[in-house]
N, C-alpha and C positions, 0 to 999 in steps of 0.2 A: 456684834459691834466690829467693824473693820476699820482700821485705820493707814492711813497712805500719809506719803509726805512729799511736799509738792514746795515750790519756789516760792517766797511769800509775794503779792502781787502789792506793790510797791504804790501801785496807781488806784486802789481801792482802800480808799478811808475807812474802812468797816475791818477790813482783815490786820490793818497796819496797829490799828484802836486793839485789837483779840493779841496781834502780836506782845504789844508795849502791856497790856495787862497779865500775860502769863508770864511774862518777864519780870513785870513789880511784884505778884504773886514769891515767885520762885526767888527773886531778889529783891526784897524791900530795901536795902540799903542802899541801891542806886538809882538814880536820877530815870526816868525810863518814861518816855514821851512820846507820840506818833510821829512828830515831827523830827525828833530827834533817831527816832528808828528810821524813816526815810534817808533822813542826813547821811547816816554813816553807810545806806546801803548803795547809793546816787553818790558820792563823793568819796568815798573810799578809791586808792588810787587803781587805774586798771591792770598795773600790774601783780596787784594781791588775787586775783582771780576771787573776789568776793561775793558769796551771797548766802541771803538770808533765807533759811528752810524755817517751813513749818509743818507737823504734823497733825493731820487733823484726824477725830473721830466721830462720825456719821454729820459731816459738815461743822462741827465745832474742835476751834484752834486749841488745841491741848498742851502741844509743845513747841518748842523752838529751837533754830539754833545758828550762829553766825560763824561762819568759816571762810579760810584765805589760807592763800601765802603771805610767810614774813618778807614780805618786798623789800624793806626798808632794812635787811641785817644782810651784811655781808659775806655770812653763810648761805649757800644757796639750800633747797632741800627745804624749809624748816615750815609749818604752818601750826595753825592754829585750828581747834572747832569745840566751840561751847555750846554746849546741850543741857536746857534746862524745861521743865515739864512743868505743869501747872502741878501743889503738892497733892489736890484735890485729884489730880488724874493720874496718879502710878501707877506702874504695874496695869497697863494697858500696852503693850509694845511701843510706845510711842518712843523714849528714850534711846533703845536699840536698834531700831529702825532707822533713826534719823544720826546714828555712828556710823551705821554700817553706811548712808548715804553719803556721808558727810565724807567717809574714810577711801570710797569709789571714787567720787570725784577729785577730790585734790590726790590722792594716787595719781590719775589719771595726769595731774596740771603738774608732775614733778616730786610732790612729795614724797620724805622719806623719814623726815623725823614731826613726830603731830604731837602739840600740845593742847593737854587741855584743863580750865579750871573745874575741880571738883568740890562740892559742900562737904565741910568736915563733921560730917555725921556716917555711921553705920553703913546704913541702907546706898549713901553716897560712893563712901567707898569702896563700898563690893562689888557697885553696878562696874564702877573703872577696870577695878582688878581684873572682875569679870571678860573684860573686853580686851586686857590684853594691857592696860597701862599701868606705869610702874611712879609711883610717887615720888616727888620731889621737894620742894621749896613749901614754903606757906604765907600766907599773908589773911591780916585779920582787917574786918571791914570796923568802921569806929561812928559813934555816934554820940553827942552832947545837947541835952537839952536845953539849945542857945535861948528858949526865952525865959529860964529860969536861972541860967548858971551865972556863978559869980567869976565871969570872964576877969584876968588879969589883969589890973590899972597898962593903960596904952601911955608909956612915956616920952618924952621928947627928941627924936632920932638926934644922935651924936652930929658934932660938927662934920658940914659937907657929905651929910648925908640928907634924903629928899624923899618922902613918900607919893608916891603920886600911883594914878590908875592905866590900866589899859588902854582905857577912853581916851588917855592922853597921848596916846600912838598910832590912832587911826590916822593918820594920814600919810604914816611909814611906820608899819608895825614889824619890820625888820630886824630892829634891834632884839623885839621880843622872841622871834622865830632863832635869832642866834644865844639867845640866853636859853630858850627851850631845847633846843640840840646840845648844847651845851651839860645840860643837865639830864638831861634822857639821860645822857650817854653813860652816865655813871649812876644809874639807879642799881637797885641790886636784882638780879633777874637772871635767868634763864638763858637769854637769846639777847645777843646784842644789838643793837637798835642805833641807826645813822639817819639821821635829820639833813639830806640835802638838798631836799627840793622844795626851794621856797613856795611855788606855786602851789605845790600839793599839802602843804602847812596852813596856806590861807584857805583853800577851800575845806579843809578836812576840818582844823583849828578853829582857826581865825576868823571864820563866819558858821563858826555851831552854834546852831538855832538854842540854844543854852546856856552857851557865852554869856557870863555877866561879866562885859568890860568895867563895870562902874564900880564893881567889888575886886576885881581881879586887882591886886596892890603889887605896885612895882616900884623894890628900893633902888633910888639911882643913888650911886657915889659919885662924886667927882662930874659927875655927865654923863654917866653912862648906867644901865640899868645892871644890877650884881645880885640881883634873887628878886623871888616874885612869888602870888601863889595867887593861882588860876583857880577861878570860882565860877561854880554853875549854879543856875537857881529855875525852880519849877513850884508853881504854886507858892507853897509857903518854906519851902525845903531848900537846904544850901550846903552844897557840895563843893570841895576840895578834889583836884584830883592832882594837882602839881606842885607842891611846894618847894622849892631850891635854890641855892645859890652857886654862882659861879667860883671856880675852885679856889682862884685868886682870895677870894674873898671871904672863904668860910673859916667858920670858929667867930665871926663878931656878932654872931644871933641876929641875922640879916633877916634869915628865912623865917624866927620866931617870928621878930618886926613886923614881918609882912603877914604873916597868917593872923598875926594878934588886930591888927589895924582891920583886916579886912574882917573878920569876925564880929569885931565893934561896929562897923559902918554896915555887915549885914543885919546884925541886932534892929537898929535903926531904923532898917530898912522893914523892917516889921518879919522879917525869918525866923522861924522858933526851931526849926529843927537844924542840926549839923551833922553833915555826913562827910568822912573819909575813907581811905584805904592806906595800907601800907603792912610793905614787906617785914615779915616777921626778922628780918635780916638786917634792916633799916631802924638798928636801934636812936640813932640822932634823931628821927622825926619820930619815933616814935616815943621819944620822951618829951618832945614838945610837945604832943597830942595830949599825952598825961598831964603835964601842967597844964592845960589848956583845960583841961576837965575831962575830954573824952575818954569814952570807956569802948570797949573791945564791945563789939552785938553780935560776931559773927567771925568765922574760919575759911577761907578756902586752901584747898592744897590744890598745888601745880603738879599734874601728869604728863607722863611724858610715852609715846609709844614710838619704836625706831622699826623700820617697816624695810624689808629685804636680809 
């Protein structure tokens, strides 16, 4: 059996469909779509030097993985490369192969410190160790079964306060792109993260093929929008991947507000399953998650390997 690892080809529906499956395989708990694997590999901005490898063996897609620089942190040096294998296919060099690939090329484009998500199991993190990376941070993926749970009564938002959607800022979703920078900017993480190109927000953001604006809930106060929580949906599945509020404004369970409502109206919307993420370090959202009903499916830990 030989296996090679080659550039996923982005314009063939057949490889992009093997990509997004070894991907759900390896990660069920996120959203993972051919269309959405196109998305991020076509609109990714061009300065992260991005693309997406695969590994194949004797013509079938076994592993993957998406790599760049951190464009967007005002650290220079820093990237990214997640590598994950179909579970059915370990322990075929596929994993190591597509590091050492992965680890050649952004060398190459600058890099000097590489992050990357690892599964928090055993076999997971010895392959890391193995390779030379050294653990750090964790974050747990979460999931609720939205068409059974007995979601929290959605009460009536406080005086000059306003629920509304995404859907309600198509036609200047500006306001939303500075509420999301805004709030990047203080996640708990690793590598810090600067939101200032609106452009490369709407294409990357603001037109993913996954975007559900009609669930996405945005609390406005006063006029102006002060937390949100961005919601993706595929099939019957519905994803979280933002929840927050602007600084001014927290402590009045803005961002519960918003993740509660939108939850309700995904229910409705006929969604059974719910899915999130969040930083083990992130205990405010992550005690909303708990009232909320969700329960932890899953670990990953943050690696880090510093290169020269």
């Amino acid at each position: 059996m030989t296996v090679l690892v080659r550039d996923l080809r982005s314009d063939d529906p057949a490889d992009v469909t093997a990509f997004a499956r070894v991907r759900h395989r390896a990660l069920p708990f996120i959203l993972w779509t051919p269309e959405a694997v196109v998305h991020r590999l076509v609109h990714t901005h061009p300065d992260a030097r991005s693309r997406s490898l695969v590994a194949e063996e004797d013509g079938e897609v076994i592993g993957t993985a998406q790599i760049g620089l951190v464009h967007d942190s005002p650290e220079p040096g820093q990237a990214f490369l997640n590598v994950y294998v179909d579970p059915e296919r370990v322990r075929r060099g596929a994993g190591g192969l597509l590091v050492r690939t992965a680890e050649e090329y952004l060398t190459g484009e600058g890099a000097t410190k590489l992050y990357s998500w690892v599964l928090d199991g055993p076999a997971h993190l010895a392959f890391a160790e193995r390779h030379g990376y050294a653990r750090r941070r964790a974050a747990h993926f979460l999931r609720l079964d939205l068409a059974n749970a007995a979601l929290p009564p959605l009460g009536s938002p406080p005086p000059g306060v306003e629920l509304r959607t995404a859907a309600d800022f198509a036609a200047d979703p500006r306001p939303l792109f500075e509420l999301d920078a805004e709030t990047v900017a203080d996640e708990p993480g690793d590598v810090d993260i600067e939101f200032t190109d609106y452009g490369a927000w709407l294409a990357e953001t603001w037109r993913h093929p996954l975007l559900d604006r009609g669930l996405t809930t945005v609390v406005v106060v006063d006029g102006r929008p002060a937390a949100f929580s961005v919601a993706y949906t595929g099939g019957t599945r519905y994803s979280t991947a933002m929840t927050g509020t602007v600084r001014a404004r927290r402590g009045r369970g803005l961002a519960k507000l918003a993740k509660t409502a939108s939850l309700h109206r995904a229910r409705a919307a006929g969604y059974t399953e719910a899915l999130t993420g969040n930083d083990t370090d992130n205990g405010p959202m992550l005690a909303i998650n708990r009232w909320l009903g969700y329960e932890i499916c899953a670990t990953e830990v943050r690696h880090v390997r510093e290169l020269g």
